[in-house]
KOLFI-961512 format. One record per residue (C-alpha): residue in one letter; z, y, x; residue number from 1. Coordinates in nm, 2 decimals. Layout:
BEGIN
   r        w        v        u     k
   A        Z        Y        X   NUM
...
end
This chain:
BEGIN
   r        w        v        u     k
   X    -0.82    -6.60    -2.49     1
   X    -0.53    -6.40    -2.54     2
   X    -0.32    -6.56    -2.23     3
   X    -0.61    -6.52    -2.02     4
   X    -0.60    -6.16    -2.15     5
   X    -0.24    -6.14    -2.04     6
   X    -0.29    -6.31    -1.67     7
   X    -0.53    -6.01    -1.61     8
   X    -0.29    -5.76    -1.73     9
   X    -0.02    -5.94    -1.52    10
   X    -0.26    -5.89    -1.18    11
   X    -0.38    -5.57    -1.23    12
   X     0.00    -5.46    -1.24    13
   X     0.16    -5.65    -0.96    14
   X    -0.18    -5.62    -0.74    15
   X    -0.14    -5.30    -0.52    16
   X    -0.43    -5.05    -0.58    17
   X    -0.60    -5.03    -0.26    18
   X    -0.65    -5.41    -0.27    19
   X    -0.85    -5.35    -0.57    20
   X    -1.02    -5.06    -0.52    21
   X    -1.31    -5.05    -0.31    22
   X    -1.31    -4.70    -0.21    23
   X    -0.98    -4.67    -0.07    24
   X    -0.96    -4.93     0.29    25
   X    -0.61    -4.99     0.46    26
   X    -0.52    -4.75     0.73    27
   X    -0.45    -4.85     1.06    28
   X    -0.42    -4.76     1.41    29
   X    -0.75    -4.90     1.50    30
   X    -0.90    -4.69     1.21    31
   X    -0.73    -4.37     1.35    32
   X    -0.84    -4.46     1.69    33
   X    -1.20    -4.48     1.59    34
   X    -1.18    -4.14     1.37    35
   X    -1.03    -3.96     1.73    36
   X    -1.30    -4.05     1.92    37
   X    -1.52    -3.84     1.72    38
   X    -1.36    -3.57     1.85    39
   X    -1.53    -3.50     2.18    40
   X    -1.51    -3.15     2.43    41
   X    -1.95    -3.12     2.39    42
   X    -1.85    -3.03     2.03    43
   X    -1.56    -2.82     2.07    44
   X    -1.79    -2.64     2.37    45
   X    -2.04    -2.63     2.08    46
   X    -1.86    -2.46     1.84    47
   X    -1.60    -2.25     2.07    48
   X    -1.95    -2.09     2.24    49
   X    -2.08    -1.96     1.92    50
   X    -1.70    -1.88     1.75    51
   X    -1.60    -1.66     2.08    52
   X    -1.96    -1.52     2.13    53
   X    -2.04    -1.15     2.15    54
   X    -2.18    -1.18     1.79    55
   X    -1.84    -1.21     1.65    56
   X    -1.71    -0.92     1.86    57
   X    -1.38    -0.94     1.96    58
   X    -1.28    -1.08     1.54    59
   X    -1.09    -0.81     1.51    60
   X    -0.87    -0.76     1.20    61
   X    -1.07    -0.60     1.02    62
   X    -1.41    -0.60     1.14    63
   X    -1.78    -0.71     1.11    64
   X    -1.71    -0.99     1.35    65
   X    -1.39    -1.17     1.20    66
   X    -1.64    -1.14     0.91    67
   X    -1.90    -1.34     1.06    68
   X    -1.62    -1.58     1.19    69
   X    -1.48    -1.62     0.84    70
   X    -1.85    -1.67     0.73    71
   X    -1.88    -1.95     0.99    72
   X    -1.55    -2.11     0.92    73
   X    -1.65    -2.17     0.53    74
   X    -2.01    -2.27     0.60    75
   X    -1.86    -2.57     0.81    76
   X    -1.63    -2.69     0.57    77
   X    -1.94    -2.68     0.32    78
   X    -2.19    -2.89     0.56    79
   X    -1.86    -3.12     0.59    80
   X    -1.83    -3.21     0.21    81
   X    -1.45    -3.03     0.22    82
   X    -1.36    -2.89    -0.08    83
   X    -1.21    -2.50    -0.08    84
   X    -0.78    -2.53    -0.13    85
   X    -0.81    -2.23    -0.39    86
   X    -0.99    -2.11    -0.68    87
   X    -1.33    -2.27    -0.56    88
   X    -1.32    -2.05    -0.28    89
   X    -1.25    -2.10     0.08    90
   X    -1.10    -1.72     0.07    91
   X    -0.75    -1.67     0.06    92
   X    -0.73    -1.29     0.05    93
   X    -0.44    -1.11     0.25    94
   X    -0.33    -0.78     0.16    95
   X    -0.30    -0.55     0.45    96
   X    -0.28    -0.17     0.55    97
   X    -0.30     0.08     0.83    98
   X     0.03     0.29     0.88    99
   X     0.06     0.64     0.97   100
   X     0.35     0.86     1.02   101
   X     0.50     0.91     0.70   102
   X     0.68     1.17     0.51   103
   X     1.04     1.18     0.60   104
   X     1.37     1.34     0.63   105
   X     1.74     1.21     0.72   106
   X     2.08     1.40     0.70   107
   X     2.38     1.24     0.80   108
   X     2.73     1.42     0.78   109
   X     2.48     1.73     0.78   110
   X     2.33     1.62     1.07   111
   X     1.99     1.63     1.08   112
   X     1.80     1.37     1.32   113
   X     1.43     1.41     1.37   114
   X     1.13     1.11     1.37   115
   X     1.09     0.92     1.64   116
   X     1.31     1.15     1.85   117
   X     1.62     1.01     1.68   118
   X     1.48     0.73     1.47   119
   X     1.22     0.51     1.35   120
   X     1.18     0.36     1.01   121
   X     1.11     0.01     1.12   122
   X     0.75    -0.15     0.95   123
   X     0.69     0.17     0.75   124
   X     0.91     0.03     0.51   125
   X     0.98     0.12     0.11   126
   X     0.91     0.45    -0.05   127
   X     1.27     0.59    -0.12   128
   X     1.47     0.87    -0.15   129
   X     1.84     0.93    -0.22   130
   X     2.10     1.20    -0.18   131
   X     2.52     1.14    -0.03   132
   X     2.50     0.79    -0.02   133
   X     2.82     0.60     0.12   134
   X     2.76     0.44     0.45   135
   X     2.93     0.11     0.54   136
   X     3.00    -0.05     0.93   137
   X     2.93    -0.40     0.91   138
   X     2.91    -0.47     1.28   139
   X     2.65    -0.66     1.41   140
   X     2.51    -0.74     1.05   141
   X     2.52    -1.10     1.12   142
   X     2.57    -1.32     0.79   143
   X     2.65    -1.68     0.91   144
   X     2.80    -1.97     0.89   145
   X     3.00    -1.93     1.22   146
   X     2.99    -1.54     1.18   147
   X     2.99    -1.31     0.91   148
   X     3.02    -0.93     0.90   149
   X     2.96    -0.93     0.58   150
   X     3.27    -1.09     0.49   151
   X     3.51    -0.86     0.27   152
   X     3.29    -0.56     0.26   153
   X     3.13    -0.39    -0.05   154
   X     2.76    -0.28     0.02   155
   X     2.62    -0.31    -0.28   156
   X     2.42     0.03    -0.33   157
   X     2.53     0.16    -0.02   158
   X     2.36     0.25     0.38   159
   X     2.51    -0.05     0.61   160
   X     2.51     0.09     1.02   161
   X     2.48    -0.25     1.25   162
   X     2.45    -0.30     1.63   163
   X     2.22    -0.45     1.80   164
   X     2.23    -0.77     1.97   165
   X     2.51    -1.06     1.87   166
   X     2.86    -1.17     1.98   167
   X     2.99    -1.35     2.25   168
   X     3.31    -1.48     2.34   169
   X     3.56    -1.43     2.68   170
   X     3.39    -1.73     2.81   171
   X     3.00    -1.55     2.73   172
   X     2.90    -1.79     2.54   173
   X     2.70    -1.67     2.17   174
   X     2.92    -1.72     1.87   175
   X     2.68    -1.84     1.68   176
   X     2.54    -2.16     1.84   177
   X     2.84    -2.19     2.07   178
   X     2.67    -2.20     2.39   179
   X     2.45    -1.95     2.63   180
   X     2.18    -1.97     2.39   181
   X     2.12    -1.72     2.16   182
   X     2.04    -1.76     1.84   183
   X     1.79    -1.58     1.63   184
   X     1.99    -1.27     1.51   185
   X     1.94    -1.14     1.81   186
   X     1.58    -1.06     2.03   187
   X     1.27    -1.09     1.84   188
   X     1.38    -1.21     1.52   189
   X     1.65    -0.95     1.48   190
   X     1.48    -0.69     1.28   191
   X     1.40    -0.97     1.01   192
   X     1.76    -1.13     0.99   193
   X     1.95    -0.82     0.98   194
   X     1.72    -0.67     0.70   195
   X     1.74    -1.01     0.48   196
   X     2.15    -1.02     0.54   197
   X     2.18    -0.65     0.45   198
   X     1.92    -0.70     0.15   199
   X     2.11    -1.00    -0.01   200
   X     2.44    -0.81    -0.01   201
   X     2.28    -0.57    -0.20   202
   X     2.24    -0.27     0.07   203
   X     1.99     0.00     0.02   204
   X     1.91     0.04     0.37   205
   X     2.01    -0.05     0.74   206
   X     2.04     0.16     1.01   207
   X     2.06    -0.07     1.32   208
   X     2.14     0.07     1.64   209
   X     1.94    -0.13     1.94   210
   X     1.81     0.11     2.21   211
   X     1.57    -0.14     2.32   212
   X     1.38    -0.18     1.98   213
   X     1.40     0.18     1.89   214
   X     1.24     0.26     2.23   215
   X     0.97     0.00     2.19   216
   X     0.91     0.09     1.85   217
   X     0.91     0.44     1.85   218
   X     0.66     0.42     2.13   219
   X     0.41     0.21     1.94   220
   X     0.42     0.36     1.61   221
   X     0.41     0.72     1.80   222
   X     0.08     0.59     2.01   223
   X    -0.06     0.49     1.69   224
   X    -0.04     0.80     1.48   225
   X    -0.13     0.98     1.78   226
   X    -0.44     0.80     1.77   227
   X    -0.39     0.67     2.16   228
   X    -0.32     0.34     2.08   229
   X    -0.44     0.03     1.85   230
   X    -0.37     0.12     1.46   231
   X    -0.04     0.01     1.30   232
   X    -0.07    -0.25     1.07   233
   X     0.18    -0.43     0.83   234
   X     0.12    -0.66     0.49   235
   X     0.05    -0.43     0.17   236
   X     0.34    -0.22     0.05   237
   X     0.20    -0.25    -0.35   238
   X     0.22    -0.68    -0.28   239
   X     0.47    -0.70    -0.08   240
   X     0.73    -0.50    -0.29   241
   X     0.97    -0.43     0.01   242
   X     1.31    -0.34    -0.11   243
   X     1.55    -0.24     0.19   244
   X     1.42     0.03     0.42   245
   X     1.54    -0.02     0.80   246
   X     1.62     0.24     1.04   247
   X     1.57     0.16     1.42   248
   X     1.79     0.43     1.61   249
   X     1.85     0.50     1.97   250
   X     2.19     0.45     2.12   251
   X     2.23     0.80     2.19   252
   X     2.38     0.85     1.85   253
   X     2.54     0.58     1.85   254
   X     2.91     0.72     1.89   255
   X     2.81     0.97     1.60   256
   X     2.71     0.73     1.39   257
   X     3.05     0.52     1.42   258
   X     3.25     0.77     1.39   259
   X     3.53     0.72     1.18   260
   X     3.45     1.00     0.90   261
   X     3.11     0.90     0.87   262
   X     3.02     0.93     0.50   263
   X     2.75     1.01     0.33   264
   X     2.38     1.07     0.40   265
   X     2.06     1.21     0.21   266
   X     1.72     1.06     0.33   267
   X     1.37     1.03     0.17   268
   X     1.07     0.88     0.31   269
   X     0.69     0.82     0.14   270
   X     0.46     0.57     0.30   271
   X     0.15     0.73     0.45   272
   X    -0.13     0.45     0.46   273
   X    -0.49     0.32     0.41   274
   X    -0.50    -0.05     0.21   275
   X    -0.78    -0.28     0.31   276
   X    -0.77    -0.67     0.29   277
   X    -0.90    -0.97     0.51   278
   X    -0.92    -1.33     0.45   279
   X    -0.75    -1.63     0.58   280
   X    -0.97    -1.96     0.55   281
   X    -0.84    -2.24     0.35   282
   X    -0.99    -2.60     0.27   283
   X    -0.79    -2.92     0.14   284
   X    -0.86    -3.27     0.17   285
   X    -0.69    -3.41    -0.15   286
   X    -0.42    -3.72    -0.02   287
   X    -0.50    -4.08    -0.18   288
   X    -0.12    -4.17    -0.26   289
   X     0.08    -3.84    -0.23   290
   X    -0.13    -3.57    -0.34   291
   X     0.13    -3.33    -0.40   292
   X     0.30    -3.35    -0.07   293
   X     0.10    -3.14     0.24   294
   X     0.02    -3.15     0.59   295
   X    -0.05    -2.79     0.70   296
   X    -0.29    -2.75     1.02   297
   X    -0.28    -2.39     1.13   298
   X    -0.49    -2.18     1.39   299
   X    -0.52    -1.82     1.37   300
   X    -0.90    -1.69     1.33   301
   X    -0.81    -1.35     1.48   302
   X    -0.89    -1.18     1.80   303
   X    -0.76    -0.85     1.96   304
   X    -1.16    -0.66     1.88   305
   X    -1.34    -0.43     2.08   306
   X    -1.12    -0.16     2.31   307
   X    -1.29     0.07     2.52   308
   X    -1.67    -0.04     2.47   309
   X    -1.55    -0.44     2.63   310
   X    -1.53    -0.73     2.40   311
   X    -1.26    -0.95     2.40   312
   X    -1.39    -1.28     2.32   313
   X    -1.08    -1.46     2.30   314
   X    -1.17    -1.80     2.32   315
   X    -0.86    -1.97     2.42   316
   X    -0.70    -1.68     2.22   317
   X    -0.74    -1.86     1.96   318
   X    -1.07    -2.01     1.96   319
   X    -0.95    -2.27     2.12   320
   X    -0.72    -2.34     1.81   321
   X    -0.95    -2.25     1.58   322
   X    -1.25    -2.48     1.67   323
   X    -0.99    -2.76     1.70   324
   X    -0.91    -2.79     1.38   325
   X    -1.28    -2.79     1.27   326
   X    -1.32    -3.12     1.47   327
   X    -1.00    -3.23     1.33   328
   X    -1.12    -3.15     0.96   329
   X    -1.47    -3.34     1.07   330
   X    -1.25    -3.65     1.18   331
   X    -1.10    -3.69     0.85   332
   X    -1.36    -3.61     0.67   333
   X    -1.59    -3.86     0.83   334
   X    -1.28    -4.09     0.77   335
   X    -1.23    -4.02     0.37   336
   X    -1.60    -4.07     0.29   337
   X    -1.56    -4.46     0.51   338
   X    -1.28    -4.49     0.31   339
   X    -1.01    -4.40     0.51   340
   X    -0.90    -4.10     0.34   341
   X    -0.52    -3.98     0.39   342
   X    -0.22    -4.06     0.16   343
   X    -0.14    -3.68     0.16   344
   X    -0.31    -3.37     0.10   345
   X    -0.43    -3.20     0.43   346
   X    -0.45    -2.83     0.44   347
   X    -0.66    -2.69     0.69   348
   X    -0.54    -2.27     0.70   349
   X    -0.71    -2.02     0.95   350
   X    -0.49    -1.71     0.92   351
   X    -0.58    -1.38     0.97   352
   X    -0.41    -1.09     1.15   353
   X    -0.19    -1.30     1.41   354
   X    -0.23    -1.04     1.65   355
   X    -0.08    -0.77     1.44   356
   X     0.25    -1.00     1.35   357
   X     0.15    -1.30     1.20   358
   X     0.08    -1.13     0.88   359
   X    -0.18    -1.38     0.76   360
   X     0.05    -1.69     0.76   361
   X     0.36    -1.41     0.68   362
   X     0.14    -1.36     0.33   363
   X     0.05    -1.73     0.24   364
   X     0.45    -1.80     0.31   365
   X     0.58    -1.53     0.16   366
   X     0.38    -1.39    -0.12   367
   X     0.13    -1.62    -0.19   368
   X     0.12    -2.00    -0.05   369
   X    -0.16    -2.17    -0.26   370
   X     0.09    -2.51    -0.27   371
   X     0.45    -2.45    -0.34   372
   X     0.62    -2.43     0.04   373
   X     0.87    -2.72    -0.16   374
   X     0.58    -2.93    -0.11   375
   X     0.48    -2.89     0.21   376
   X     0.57    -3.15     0.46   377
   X     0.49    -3.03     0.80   378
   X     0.29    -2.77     0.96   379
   X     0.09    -2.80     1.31   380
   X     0.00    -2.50     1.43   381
   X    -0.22    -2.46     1.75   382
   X    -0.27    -2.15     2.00   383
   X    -0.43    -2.14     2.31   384
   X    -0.46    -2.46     2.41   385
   X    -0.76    -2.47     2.62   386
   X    -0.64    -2.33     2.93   387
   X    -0.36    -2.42     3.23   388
   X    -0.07    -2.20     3.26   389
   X    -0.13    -1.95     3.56   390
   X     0.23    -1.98     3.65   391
   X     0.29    -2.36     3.63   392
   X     0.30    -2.55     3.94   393
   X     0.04    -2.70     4.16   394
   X     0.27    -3.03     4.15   395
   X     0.29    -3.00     3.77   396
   X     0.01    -3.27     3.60   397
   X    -0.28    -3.06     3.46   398
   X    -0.27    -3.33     3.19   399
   X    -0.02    -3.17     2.93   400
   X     0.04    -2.97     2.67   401
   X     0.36    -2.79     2.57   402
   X     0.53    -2.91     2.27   403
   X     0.72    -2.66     2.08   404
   X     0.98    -2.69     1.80   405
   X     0.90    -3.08     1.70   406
   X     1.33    -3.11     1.70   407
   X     1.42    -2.80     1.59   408
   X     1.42    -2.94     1.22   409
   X     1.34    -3.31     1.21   410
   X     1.38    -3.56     1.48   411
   X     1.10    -3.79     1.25   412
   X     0.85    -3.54     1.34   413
   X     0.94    -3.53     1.70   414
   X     0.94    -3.90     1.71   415
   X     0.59    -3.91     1.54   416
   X     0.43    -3.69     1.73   417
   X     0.59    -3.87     2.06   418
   X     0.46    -4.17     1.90   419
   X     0.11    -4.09     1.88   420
   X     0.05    -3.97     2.21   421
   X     0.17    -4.30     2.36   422
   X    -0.01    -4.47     2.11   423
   X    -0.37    -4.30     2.16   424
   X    -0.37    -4.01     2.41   425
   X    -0.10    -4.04     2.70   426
   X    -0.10    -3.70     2.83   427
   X     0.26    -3.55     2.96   428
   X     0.42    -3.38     2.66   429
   X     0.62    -3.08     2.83   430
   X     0.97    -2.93     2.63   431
   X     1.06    -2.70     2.86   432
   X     0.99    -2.40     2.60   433
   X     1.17    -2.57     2.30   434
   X     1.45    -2.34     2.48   435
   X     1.28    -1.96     2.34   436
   X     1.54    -1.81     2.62   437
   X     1.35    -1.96     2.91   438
   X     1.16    -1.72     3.12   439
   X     0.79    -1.69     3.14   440
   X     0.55    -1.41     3.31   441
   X     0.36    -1.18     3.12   442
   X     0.24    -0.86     3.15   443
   X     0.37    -0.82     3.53   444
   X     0.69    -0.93     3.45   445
   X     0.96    -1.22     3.38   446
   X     1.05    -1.22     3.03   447
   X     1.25    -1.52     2.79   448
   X     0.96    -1.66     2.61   449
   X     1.01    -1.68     2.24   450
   X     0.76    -1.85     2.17   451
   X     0.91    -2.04     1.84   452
   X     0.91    -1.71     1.70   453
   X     0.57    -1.61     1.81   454
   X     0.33    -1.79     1.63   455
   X     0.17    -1.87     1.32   456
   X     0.41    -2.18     1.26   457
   X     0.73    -1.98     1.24   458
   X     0.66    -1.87     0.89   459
   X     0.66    -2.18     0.76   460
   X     0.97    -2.33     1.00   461
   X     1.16    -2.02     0.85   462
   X     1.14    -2.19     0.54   463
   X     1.26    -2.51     0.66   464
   X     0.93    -2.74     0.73   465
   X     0.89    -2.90     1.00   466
   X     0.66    -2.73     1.26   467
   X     0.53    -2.79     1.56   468
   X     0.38    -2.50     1.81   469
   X     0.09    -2.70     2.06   470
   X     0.05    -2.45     2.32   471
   X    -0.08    -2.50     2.71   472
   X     0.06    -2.12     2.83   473
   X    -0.02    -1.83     2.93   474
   X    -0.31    -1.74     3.19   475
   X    -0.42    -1.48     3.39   476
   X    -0.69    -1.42     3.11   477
   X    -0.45    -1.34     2.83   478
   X    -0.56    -1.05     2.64   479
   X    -0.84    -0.93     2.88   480
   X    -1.23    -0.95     2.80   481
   X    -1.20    -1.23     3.07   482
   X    -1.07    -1.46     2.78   483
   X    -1.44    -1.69     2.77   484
   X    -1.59    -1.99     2.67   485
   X    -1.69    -2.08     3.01   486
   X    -1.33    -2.07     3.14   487
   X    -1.21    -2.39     2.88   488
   X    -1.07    -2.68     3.04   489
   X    -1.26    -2.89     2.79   490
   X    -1.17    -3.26     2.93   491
   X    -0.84    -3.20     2.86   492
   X    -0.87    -2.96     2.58   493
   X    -1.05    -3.29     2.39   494
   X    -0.72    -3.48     2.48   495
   X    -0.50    -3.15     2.31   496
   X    -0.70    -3.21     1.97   497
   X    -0.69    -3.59     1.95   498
   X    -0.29    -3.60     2.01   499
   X    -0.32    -3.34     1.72   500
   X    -0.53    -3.55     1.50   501
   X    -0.34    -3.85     1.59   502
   X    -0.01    -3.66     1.49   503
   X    -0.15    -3.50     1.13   504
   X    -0.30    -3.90     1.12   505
   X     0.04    -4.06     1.11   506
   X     0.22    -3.81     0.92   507
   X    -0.07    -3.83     0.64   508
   X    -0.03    -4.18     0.59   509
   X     0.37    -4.30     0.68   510
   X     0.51    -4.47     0.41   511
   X     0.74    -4.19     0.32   512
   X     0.83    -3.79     0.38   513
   X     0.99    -3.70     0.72   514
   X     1.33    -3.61     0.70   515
   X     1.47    -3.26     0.71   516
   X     1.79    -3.33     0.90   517
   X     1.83    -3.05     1.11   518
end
């Protein structure tokens, strides 16, 4: 009796779970095979028809319609038996308000510069006011490994004055990555990286001189309070806590401001605003083995609205991403309750506000991710990817989508994802915008692409997890009420999603955690 006790207790140790357990089945590629072929273009035309209807207006941040959209998105996750990720709700509330022109004055060596005239306060940044505060020239305001301004220099308490742009050397190559690439203290990013390098050396504020994004911004913000153009919006100033205050300013006073005897300056500025909130959409499918550790798949729910009595439907803008990962959920789901459930937890995160600066994934990241970012593995983020690109060529296979960022951080992922499509889809994987530099047309004109930095997956790469952007380009269509169900290359639009399932598939259920090795 008691060494038949002991041989049990011997085999239920040494016996690996899932060979014991009836509920959990081995996974394997013919599993993940049969779970993709659920995924088929009649239901993404299904659901992408109702998603980017008139109903839903336009899903505007906020609106009636991104309500009905956000009502939509949780009512499917209920008929799909997936539980909410927080709270028992499906909600994840993002703070958010409307900016108007705010309350403001700025003296420099009794100077006295004038609102958008002579400067911008960049975001409507912190409520703050001070009087002959020392100012500090740190140079580009880069803080570096290969480059530091910072180096040396006192700011603590102080106004830092940067330049725009970045450093090159005789031969034009940038500093910073060593070659003609720039690197991300410079162009879109800027604004962000400047502030958090002044901010950690203790600076009060930043003036940064960069024609370009004073002009653009003083523009915008100028339009907005004027009431002639779409309303500013930024995440909540009461959740957000900002601390530094930045200072966009033209070039025209640029050889004042460097000036040698530059020394003090009094400045006050008090946010004008109107809080509201919307809601990102958040379900979880709890992982078998690894429960703590997260695949994150990412669409943004969020449309441009209604301008000038026309709806813009935007369905490959991002309906297309946002239906996709609805049959992605389904595929898993249908998988789990066979059985076949994943190893890791699977997040499935429709973000609000995209369209206004990725403040919906900005707020889970930042201020509020429902599972600690240490956790999270990966992200997969999707955006338009229902389309062709207008400007690709007529020799270029239609059968592609661009991959965007899968090296940047870990090759694992990049060889994963490469993996899966040869595997399961065999469609052409295209590269050519890892390089954000490259040139793309928009808007009537050639412009470097930036597209790492331009969607919903940067906030959590900024973090360091591994992200990749799945994106088929830009169209003619692009922000117009032309943006329409009808208009979705659904053949190959299926084949987009399943190389997507087949990539959250493999990463769910490897044996261990991509490396981070980049």
């Amino acid at each position: 009796m008691q060494f038949r006790y002991i041989l049990s207790l011997f085999i239920f140790l040494i016996v690996p779970n899932y060979l014991i357990s009836q509920d959990i089945k081995i996974v394997d590629n013919e599993s993940s095979q049969k779970y993709g072929n659920s995924i088929t273009k009649n239901e993404l035309r299904n659901l992408l028809y109702i998603f980017s209807s008139d109903e839903f207006g336009g899903r505007g941040t906020p609106s009636k319609g991104q309500d009905l959209a956000t009502d939509f998105l949780k009512k499917k996750y209920i008929d799909l038996g997936i539980q909410p990720a927080k709270d028992e709700s499906y909600e994840h509330k993002v703070f958010l308000q409307f900016d108007e022109k705010p309350l403001s004055y700025l003296i420099i060596n009794k100077k006295k510069f004038t609102y958008y005239k002579d400067y911008i306060a960049y975001n409507n940044g912190p409520d703050i006011e001070f009087r002959n505060s020392k100012i500090v020239y740190v140079g580009y305001g880069i803080q570096d490994k290969n480059y530091d301004s910072y180096n040396g220099l006192d700011v603590k308490g102080k106004v830092v004055i940067a330049i725009g742009n970045e450093p090159v050397d005789k031969n034009g190559n940038y500093v910073i990555t060593g070659g003609k690439k720039r690197s991300e203290w410079s162009g879109r990013n800027e604004i962000t990286r400047k502030k958090e390098a002044a901010s950690k050396n203790g600076a009060k504020a930043l003036i940064l001189i960069n024609d370009y994004l004073f002009k653009r911004y003083s523009y915008e913000y100028r339009m907005s309070d004027n009431n002639r153009g779409e309303k500013r919006m930024s995440l909540s100033s009461e959740k957000t806590n900002e601390k530094t205050q930045v200072l966009l300013f033209s070039e025209k006073n640029k050889d004042f401001l460097l000036q040698k005897n530059m020394k003090f300056m009094d400045f006050s500025f008090k946010k004008n605003y109107t809080s509201f909130t919307a809601n990102n959409i958040a379900a979880l499918i709890r992982g078998s083995e690894f429960p703590n550790e997260y695949i994150v798949i990412t669409a943004h729910l969020d449309h441009v609205g209604i301008q000038n009595g026309k709806i813009y439907n935007g369905a490959d803008d991002d309906g297309s991403g946002s239906v996709g990962i609805l049959e992605i959920a389904e595929a898993f789901s249908e998988a789990q309750k066979e059985g076949y459930g994943p190893k890791r937890s699977i997040l499935f995160l429709h973000v609000t506000a995209e369209e206004n600066g990725l403040l919906g994934s900005q707020y889970y990241t930042d201020y509020d991710p429902i599972f600690p970012l240490s956790q999270t593995m990966v992200c997969l983020n999707m955006d338009m990817i229902g389309r062709t690109e207008s400007k690709r060529k007529e020799t270029e296979p239609e059968d592609y989508i661009y991959i965007i960022g899968s090296e940047m951080l870990s090759d694992d992922l990049h060889n994963i994802n490469k993996k899966a499509n040869d595997e399961h889809v065999k469609i052409n994987l295209d590269y050519r915008y890892n390089d954000p530099t490259s040139l793309v047309f928009e808007s009537g004109r050639y412009i470097e692409n930036q597209y790492y930095y331009r969607s919903d997956h940067y906030n959590f790469a900024k973090y360091d997890i591994p992200s990749i952007f799945f994106f088929s380009g830009v169209h003619e269509d692009y922000h117009m009420p032309t943006d329409t169900a009808d208009k979705i290359l659904y053949d190959i639009y299926e084949k987009r999603i399943k190389l997507i399932f087949h990539t959250a598939w493999d990463l769910a259920n490897a044996d261990k955690r991509i490396e981070l090795n980049k």
